[in-house]
C-alpha positions as CSV (number, residue, x, y, z in Angstrom):
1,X,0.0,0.0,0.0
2,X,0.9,3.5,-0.3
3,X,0.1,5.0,2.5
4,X,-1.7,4.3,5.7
5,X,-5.0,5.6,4.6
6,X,-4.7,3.2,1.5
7,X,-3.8,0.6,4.1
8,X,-7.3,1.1,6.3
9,X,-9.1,1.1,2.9
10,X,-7.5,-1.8,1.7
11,X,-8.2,-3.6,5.1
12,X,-11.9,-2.6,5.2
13,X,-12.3,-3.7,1.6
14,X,-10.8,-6.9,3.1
15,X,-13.2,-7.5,6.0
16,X,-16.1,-6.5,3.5
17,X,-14.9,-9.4,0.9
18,X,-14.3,-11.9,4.1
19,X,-17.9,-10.8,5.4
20,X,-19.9,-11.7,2.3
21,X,-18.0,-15.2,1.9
22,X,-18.7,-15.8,5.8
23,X,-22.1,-14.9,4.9
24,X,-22.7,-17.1,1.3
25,X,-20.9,-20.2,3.3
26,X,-23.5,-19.9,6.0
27,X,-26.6,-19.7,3.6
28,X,-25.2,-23.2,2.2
29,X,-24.8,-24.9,5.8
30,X,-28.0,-23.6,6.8
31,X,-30.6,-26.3,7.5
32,X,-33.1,-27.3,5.2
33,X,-36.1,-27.7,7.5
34,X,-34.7,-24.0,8.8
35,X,-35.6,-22.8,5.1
36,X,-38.7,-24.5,5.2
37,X,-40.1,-23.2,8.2
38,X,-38.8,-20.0,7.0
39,X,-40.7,-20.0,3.4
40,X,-43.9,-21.6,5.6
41,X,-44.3,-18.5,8.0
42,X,-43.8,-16.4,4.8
43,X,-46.7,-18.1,3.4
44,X,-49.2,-18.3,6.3
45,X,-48.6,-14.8,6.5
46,X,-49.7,-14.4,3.2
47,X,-52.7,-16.4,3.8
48,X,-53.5,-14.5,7.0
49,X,-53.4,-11.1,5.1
50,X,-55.1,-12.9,1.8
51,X,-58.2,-13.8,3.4
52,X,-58.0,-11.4,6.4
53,X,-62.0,-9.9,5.7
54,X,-63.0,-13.9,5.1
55,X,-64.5,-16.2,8.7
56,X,-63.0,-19.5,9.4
57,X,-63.0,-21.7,6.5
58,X,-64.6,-24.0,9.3
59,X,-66.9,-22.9,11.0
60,X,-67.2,-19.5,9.8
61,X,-66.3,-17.5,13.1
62,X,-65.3,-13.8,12.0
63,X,-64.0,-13.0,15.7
64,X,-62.7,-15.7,17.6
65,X,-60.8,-15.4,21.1
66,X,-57.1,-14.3,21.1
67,X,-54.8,-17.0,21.7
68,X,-51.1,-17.5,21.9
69,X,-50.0,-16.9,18.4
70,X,-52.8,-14.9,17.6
71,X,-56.6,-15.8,16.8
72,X,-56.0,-17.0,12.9
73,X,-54.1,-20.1,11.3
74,X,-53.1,-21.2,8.0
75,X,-55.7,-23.9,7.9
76,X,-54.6,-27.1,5.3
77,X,-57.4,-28.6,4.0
78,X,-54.8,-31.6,2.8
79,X,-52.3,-32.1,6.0
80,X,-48.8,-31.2,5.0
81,X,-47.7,-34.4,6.4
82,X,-50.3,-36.5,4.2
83,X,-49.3,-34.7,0.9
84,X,-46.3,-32.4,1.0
85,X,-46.4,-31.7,-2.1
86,X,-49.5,-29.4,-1.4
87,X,-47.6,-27.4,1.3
88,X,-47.5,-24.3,-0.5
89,X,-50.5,-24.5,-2.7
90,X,-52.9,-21.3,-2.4
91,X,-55.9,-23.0,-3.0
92,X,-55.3,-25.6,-0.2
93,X,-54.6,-23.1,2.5
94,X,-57.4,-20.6,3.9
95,X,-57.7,-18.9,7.1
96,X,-59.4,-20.6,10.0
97,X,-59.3,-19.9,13.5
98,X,-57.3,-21.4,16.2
99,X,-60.1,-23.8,18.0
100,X,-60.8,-25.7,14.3
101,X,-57.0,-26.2,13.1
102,X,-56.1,-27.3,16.7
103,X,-58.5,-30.1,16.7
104,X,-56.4,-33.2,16.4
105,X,-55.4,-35.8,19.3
106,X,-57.8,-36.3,22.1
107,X,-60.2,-33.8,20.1
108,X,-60.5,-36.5,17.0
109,X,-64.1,-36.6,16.7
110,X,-64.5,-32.5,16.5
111,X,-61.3,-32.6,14.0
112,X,-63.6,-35.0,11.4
113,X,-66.1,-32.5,11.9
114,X,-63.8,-29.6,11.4
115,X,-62.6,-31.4,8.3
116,X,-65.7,-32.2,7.0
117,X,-67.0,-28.5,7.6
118,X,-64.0,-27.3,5.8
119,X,-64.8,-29.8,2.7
120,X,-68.7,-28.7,2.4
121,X,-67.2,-25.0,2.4
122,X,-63.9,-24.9,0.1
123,X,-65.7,-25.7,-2.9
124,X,-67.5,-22.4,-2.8
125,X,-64.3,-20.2,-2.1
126,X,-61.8,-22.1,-4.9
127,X,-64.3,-23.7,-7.2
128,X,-64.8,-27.6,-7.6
129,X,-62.6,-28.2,-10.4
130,X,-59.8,-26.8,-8.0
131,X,-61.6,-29.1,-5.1
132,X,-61.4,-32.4,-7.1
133,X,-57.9,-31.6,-8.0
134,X,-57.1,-31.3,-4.2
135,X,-58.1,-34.6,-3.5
136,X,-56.9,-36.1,-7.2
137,X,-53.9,-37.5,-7.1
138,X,-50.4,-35.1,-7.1
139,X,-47.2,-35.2,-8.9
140,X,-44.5,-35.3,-5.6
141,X,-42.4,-31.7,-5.0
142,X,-38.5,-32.0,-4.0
143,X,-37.7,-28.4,-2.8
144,X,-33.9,-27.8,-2.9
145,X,-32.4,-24.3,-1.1
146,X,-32.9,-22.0,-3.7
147,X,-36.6,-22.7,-4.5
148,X,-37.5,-22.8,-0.9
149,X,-35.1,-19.1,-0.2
150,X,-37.2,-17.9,-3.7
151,X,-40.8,-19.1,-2.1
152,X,-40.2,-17.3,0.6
153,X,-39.6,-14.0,-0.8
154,X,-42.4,-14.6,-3.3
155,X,-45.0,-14.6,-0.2
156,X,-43.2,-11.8,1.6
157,X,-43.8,-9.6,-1.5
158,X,-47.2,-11.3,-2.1
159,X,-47.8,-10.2,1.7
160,X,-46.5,-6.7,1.5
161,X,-48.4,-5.9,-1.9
162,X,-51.8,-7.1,-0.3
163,X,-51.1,-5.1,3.1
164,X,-50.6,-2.0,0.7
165,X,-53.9,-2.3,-1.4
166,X,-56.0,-2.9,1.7
């Protein structure tokens, strides 16, 4: 260097260059379920905000009581477990309040009749061509890094646009 300002220049340029490999190597290592919980709280959000002046899918509450977490979920009509694939699909997703998504385990009686609630309703909100396809066989999804890092800021901007035209 020539001189010692071109020496703390050349060092912060340094750091900066160090900084953004430190930063590309830990977007590589990070966990993959990390990235999918990421890109699935950036889509319930959206969901949230898409169907904000809709009731429960379910049972068609429009003001239920605030719970931990809030009042709404990201309701899946087809369990993420049961079909992955349909994870991110808009027209499997709707907003439904706490009390009807949490109805599994020792509440597995009101769950089928959340469930079936939720199937004599959908068909009027996505259409039943959309329906049948639901419950019609799927074509398996394998989300790598980048698609899950790209959903994710899909829904954020999806989320942001909505909350700006409401």
């Amino acid at each position: 260097v020539c001189s010692p300002t071109c020496a703390r220049l050349k060092g912060e340029a340094d750091k900066k260059a160090e900084n953004a490999k430190d930063k590309a190597r830990k977007a590589e290592q990070q966990p993959l379920r990390e990235l999918v919980a990421e890109a699935q709280q950036a889509f319930n959000e959206f969901i949230r905000t898409r169907d904000r002046d809709q009731p429960c899918i379910s049972c068609g509450v429009t003001n239920p009581p605030e719970r931990h977490g809030g009042a709404w979920d990201a309701g899946h009509f087809v369990s993420r477990g049961a079909h992955p694939e349909l994870r991110f699909d808009e027209t499997n997703v709707h907003k439904q309040c706490k009390s009807c998504n949490g109805g599994g385990g020792k509440f597995a009686s009101k769950a089928r009749t959340v469930n079936e609630q939720y199937a004599a309703n959908l068909p009027a909100r996505i259409g039943q061509a959309a329906f049948d396809r639901l419950l019609g066989p799927h074509e398996l999804l394998k989300l790598d890094r980048d698609t899950l890092r790209q959903l994710k800021t899909i829904y954020r901007a999806k989320t942001r646009a909505l909350k700006a035209n409401h």
